[in-house]
Structure formats: C-alpha cells, structure tokens
VOLUM-504801 format. One record per residue (C-alpha): chain; residue number from 1; y, x, z. Coordinates in steps of 0.5 Angstrom, whole numbers, padded with zeros to 4 digits, always signed. Example, Ala and Ser with C-alpha at 12.3 -4.5 7.8 and 13.67 -1.06 7.14 Angstrom:
<pts>
A;1;-0009;+0025;+0016
A;2;-0002;+0027;+0014
</pts>
This chain:
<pts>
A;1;+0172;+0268;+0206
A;2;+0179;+0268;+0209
A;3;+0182;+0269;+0201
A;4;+0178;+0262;+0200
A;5;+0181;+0259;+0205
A;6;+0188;+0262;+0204
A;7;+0187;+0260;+0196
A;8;+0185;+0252;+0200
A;9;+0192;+0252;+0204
A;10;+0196;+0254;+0197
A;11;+0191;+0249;+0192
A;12;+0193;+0243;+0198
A;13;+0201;+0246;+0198
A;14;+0202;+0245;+0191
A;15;+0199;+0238;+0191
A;16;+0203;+0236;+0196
A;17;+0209;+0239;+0193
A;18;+0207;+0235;+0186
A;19;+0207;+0229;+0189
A;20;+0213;+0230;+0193
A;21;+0217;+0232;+0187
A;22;+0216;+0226;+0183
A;23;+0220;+0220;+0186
A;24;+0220;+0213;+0185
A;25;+0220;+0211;+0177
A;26;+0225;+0207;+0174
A;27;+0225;+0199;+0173
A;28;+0230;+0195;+0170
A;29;+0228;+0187;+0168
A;30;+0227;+0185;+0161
A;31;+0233;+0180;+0161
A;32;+0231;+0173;+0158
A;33;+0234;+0170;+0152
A;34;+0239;+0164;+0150
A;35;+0233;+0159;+0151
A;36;+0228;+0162;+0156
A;37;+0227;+0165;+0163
A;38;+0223;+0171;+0164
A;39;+0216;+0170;+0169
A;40;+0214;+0177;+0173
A;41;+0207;+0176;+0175
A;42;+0205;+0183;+0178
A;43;+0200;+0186;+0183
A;44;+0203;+0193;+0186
A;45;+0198;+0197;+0192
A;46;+0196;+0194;+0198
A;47;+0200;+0199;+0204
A;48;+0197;+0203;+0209
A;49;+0190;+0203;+0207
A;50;+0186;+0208;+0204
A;51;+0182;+0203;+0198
A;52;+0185;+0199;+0195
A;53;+0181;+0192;+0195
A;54;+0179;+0190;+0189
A;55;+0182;+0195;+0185
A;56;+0177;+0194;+0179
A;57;+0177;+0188;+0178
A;58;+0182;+0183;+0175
A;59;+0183;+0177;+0173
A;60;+0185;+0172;+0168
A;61;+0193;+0170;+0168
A;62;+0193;+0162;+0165
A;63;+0200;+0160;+0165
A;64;+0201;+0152;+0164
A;65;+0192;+0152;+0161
A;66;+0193;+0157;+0156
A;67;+0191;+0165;+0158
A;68;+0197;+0170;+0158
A;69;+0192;+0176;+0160
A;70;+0188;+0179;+0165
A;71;+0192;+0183;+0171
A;72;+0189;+0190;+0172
A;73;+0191;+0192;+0180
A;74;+0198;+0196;+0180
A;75;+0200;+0194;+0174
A;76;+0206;+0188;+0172
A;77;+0208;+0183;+0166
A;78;+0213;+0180;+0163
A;79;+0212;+0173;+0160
A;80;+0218;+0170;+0156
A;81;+0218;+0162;+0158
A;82;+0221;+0156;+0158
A;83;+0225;+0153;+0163
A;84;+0222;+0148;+0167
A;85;+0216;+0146;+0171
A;86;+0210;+0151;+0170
A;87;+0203;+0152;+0174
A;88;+0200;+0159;+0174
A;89;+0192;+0160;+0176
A;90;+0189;+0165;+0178
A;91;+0182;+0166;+0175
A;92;+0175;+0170;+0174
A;93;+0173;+0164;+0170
A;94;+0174;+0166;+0163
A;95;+0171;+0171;+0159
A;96;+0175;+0177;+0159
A;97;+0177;+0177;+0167
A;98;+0173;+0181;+0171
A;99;+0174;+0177;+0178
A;100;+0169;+0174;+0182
A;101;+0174;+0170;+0188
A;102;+0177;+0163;+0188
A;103;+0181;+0161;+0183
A;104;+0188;+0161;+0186
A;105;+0194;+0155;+0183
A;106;+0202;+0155;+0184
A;107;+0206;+0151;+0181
A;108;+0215;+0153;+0181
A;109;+0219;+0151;+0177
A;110;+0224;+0156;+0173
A;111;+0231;+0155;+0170
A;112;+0234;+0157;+0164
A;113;+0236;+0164;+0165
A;114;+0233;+0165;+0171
A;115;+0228;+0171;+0172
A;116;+0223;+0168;+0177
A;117;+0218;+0175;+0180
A;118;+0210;+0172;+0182
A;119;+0206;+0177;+0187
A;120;+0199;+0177;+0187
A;121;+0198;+0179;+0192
A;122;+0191;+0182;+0194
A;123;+0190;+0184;+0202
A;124;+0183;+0185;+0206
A;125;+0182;+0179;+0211
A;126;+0184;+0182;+0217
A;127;+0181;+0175;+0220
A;128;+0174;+0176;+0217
A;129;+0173;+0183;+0219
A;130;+0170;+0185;+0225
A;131;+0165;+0190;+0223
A;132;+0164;+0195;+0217
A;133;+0159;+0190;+0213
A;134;+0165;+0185;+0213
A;135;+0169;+0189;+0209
A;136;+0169;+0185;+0202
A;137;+0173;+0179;+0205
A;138;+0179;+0179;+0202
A;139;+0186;+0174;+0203
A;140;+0189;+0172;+0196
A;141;+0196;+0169;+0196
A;142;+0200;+0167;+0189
A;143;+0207;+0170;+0193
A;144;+0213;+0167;+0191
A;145;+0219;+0174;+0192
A;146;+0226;+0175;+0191
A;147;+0229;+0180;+0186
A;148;+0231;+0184;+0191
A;149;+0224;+0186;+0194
A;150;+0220;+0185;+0188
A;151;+0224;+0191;+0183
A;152;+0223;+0196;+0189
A;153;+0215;+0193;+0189
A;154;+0214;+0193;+0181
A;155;+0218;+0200;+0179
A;156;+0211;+0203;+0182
A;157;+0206;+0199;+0177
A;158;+0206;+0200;+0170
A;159;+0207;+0195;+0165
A;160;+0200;+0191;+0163
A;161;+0197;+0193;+0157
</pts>
C-alpha cells in the first residue's frame, strides 16, 4: 500500500513538472497585405473556472452575410479583409455551427493595413446563477481588444481548422 501511494506522489510530480516546463507558445500576427487589413476573431479559455462553458459548442463566423467558418473554444483565425465598414454575427443558425445561443452582432470599422483583433468572449452568467440548476446560463460578448492584450490571449489558442 505505501509503494502505491509513493508511485501516486511521482505520477503527480512528473505531470506537474510537464506542464510546468512547457511555457507559453509563440505568436506573431499575419501581417495584412498592400490592400487589406487582417480580422482576428478568437475564443481563448475562460480564467479561473474549472469547466469551460460551451466548450463543445461552436458556432458559425458570418463576416458582411457571408460564412467565414465555425470557431471551436481555444481556438483563433485570421481573416484577410477589406478596409472599411463590416459587421460579424455570431450565429448557430446554419448547418455546420453547433451552437444553440443568440445570435451575437458588431459592427467596426477597419483601416487599411490595420490588424483589428475580435474576442468571443464566453463567461458563465454570474448574475443568473444562484444555485447548481442555473449553471447553463452563459453571458456572451463580441469584444473589441487591443493588440497588446490580445496576442498574450491568442498565443494560448491554436489556429482554427
């Protein structure tokens, strides 16, 4: 029973040391081309809880009507566009989203050259919940952020499919 009990304590050791060593991944932004601007659109983790609300659910990216893709949780694209107006909505109204929340709309602008980072930003409903039979009520944003915080958020997603 004790030599179970130490192998436990070295099974726990060695996966903390793993996901001690492996640090923060690298990110560098795609740079836009002579004629467009680049959209970041990403989902990172939800701090400080230990189930990710609506992690297997993902909806659909409609960029100006048209589907970009769906965006998986922890994951982040790069979208080559115009400058100008645009409007994105969040949506589980098409065939390949996986989403059953309210659509969620913005609409920006973007200049030329400009690289313009979009958060969907996915938080359980503090206000709503109250008690354990409460816990799907989520509070979705489409959140505008700065370069300077979004590469730190984006380098701990991995690139969408």
């Amino acid at each position: 029973m004790a030599k179970l009990g130490k192998l436990f304590i070295l099974f726990i050791a060695i996966v903390i040391s793993s996901t001690a060593c492996s640090g923060p991944k690298y990110f560098e932004a795609v740079q836009p081309t002579d004629d467009n601007s680049i959209l970041y659109v990403y989902r990172s983790k939800v701090k400080g809880v230990l189930f990710q609300p609506l992690s297997s659910s993902y909806p659909d990216l409609i960029l100006d009507g048209e589907s970009v893709d769906v965006l998986k949780a922890n994951t982040h694209r790069a979208i080559p566009i115009k400058p100008g107006k645009h409007h994105l909505r969040v949506t589980g109204l098409t065939k390949k989203a996986k989403w059953d929340q309210k659509d969620k709309e913005l609409s920006f602008k973007i200049k030329l050259g400009e690289i313009k980072y979009l958060k969907i930003n996915v938080q359980y409903d503090i206000d709503e919940i109250n008690h354990v039979s409460t816990m799907n009520k989520r509070a979705i944003y489409i959140t505008p952020v700065d370069a300077e915080d979004a590469i730190y958020e984006i380098r701990e997603t991995t690139k969408a499919e």
